[in-house]
C-alpha positions, 0 to 999 in steps of 0.5 A: 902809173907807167905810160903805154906805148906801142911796140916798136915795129918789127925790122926782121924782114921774115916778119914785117915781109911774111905776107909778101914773101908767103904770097910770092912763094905760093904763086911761084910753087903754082907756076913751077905746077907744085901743089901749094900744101900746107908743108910745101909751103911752110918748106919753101918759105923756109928755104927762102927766108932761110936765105935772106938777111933781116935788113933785106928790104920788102921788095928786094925779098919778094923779088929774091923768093921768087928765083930761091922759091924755083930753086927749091922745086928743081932740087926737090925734084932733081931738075936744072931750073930752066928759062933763067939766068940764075946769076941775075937773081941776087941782083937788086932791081932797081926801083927806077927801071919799074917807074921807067915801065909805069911811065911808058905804059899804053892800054895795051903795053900795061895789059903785056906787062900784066898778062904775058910777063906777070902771069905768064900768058903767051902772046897767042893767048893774049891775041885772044884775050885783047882781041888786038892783032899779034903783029900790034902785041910784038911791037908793043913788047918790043916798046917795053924791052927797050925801055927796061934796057935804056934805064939799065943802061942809064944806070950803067948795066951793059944790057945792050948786049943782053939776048932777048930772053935774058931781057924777058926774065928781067921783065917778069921780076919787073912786072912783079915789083910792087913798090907799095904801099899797099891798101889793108888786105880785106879792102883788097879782098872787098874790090875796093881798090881795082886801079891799085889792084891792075898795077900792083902785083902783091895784091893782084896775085894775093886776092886770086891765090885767096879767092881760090882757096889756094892759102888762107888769110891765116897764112899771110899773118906772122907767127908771133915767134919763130916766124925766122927759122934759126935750125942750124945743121951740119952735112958732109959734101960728098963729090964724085968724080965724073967717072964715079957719077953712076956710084952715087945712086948706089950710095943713096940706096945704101944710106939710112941717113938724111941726105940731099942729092944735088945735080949730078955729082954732089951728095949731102949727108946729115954729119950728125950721124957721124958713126952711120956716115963714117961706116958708109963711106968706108963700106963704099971705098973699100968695095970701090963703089967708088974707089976713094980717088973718085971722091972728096968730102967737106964738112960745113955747118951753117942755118938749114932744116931737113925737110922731105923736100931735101935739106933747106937753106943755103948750105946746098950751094955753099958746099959747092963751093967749099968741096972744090978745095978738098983733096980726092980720098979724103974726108973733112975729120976722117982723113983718107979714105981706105983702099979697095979690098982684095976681089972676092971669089965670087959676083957680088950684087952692089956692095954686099958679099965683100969676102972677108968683111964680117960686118959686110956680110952680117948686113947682107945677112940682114938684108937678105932675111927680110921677108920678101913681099913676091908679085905676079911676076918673078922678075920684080920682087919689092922687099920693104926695109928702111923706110920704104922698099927695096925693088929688084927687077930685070928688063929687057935691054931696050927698055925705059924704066919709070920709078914713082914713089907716093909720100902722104898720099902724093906722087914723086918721080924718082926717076924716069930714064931718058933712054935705056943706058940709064937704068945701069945707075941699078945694075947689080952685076948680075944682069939684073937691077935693084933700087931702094925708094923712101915712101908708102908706095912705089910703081915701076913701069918699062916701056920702050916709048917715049914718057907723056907729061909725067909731072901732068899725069902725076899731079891728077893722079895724086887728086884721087884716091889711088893715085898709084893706081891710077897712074898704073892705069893710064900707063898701061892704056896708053903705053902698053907698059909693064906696070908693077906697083906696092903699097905698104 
């Protein structure tokens, strides 16, 4: 009879970390005010792990989840992250510089670690919460910023020159540092272990994101396969030249492919569908929008996944790197790019009407016969077609245009201009403007107001149920803007 034994213990850090690194990812979505769903959370866990090697140690990947999790919610919603130095996020932390903090820590620097750095809480919060002067708080933070800096220092990190802020970001990553180990999660959940639970970050943060329902205990258990994603994908980099930026929306409304805008001058698309790329780009080269010198093309393959948070994993960044090296007119296993066609007689709205252009004409044609769906007003007209709608539009010159579009019954900006130069990223040519958006739903809103909170107002409007309406709504009161909506 063969003898039993346990199996080994599982050494991939997306396994013997899952939990960790599920509890960071979800506490960083809140933080970024994402709502942490169950797709979210399993695309921004993807992204992250999709990042790490398997030998990256448990806090080391807790930590590195954090910075990647930030990442992933500005790209999804075509922000720069704001407030952190992101070339210190890939360095390690050291275990001593948090053992250097634990050692320093009074009653009341453990409560700064806890409260201001951990949770976020300003110093005019915790004035409250302590009941402690501010004067006594500054000087006690103060404490903890040279501690962190001296132990750097000692570990030979010139941090003596770092600003203030830069210090601070590496203080929230230090008052999250759980070294471990820690005790069984029911145990945690039970309250039997509170003095563990005041100093270690992973299980504070795990028992209130359980306790309030935000993830389930099943979300913290390891799938017994596949817990790594292993999706390998191939893109091609599109970069645009400074003075061919405002092309790239154009291209984006055109494209019938997966594809990943990125900061201002980057456009990924899925080489997959190499024949429906190829075609895009020398439908957009040959109506100079943009001409070929404004554009270079890389083609990279690497692990990734497209989700509808946009294409996950680290190929986003690489192709910023690759494309650099390419040439301008040309695409990686395409070769140049063709030269405009001879000017047609006649305007034509963005790339449509080419004279001459069989297969240009035969997609106007197509896109023009596509039965309309008419409003209460003649200057918006929405006309569904791939995926979502098509929304043409003129307003007054000095307006502000909002554009939401509502994916599974949640609402997205799109765009919200931050004066009324932008909108020209639509125009057609013709006076007018004409934008394509993917969903269930779209609202357009002109204003020449200023925005509220747009992300506040979109987050509540989502919890009920007509979130466009409401928006519409609040809008409207608030605003006295011009509000259009359509639902499929």
């Amino acid at each position: 009879m063969l003898p039993i034994s346990t199996p080994p213990a599982p050494t991939d850090v997306a396994v013997c970390g899952w939990a960790g690194i599920t509890i960071r990812v979800a506490w960083e979505l809140l933080a970024c005010g994402a709502r942490v769903k169950p797709q979210s959370l399993r695309d921004a866990r993807d992204h992250v792990l999709l990042h790490l090697s398997p030998t990256t140690p448990i806090a080391h990947a807790e930590d590195r989840a954090a910075t990647l999790t930030r990442d992933f919610v500005s790209r999804a919603r075509q922000s720069p992250v704001k407030g952190y130095w992101t070339q210190d996020g890939a360095m390690p932390l050291s275990p001593r510089w948090r053992r250097a903090l634990e050692q320093s820590l009074t009653p009341l620097s453990e409560a700064i670690l806890r409260y201001h750095y951990a949770d976020g809480h300003s110093l005019a919060q915790l004035e409250r919460m302590v009941r402690v002067d501010l004067v006594s708080l500054e000087a006690s933070r103060g404490g903890l910023r040279e501690v962190v800096r001296q132990a750097a220092c000692d570990d030979g990190l010139p941090m003596e020159t770092w600003p203030i802020e830069r210090v601070d970001a590496l203080l929230q990553r230090l008052a999250a540092f759980s070294l471990g180990p820690c005790p069984p999660l029911h145990e945690v959940l039970e309250g039997l272990h509170d003095a563990h639970i005041r100093r270690c970050a992973r299980c504070d943060r795990a028992s209130r994101l359980l306790r309030g329902g935000v993830i389930s205990t099943a979300d913290l258990v390891p799938p017994k396969l596949g817990a790594r994603p292993t999706q390998m994908v191939e893109v091609l980099a599109v970069h645009f030249h400074p003075d061919g930026r405002k092309h790239r929306a154009t291209m984006v409304a055109e494209a019938d492919v997966p594809l990943f805008p990125v900061d201002e001058d980057l456009l990924l698309l899925d080489a997959e569908r190499e024949d429906e790329v190829r075609q895009l780009l020398i439908l957009a080269t040959e109506v100079a929008s943009p001409p070929r010198e404004l554009l270079r093309v890389a083609r990279l393959e690497g692990q990734g996944r497209w989700s509808q948070h946009g294409l996950l994993g680290p190929l986003a960044q690489q192709a910023r790197d690759i494309v650099r090296s390419r040439a301008w007119g040309t695409v990686d296993g395409m070769g140049e790019l063709p030269n405009p066609l001879p000017e047609p007689p006649t305007s034509r709205p963005l790339w449509f009407g080419a004279a001459g252009a069989a297969a240009i004409a035969a997609a106007a044609l197509a896109f023009w016969i596509q039965p309309s769906v008419p409003i209460d007003d003649s200057d918006v007209l929405f006309t569904p077609g791939r995926g979502g709608v098509w929304t043409a539009f003129d307003v007054d010159e000095e307006d502000r245009v909002l554009l939401v579009r509502e994916i599974n019954g949640e609402l997205e900006l799109v765009h919200a201009s931050a004066s009324a130069a932008d909108k020209a990223l639509w125009a057609t040519g013709d006076g007018g403007y004409r934008v394509h958006a993917m969903g269930e739903g779209v609202l357009l809103a002109s204003t020449q107001r200023d925005w509220p909170d747009l992300q506040a107002l979109l987050t509540e409007a989502s919890a009920t149920s007509t979130p466009l309406d409401t928006v519409a709504r609040r809008l409207t009161i608030d605003l006295d803007a011009d509000v259009h909506t359509w639902k499929l």
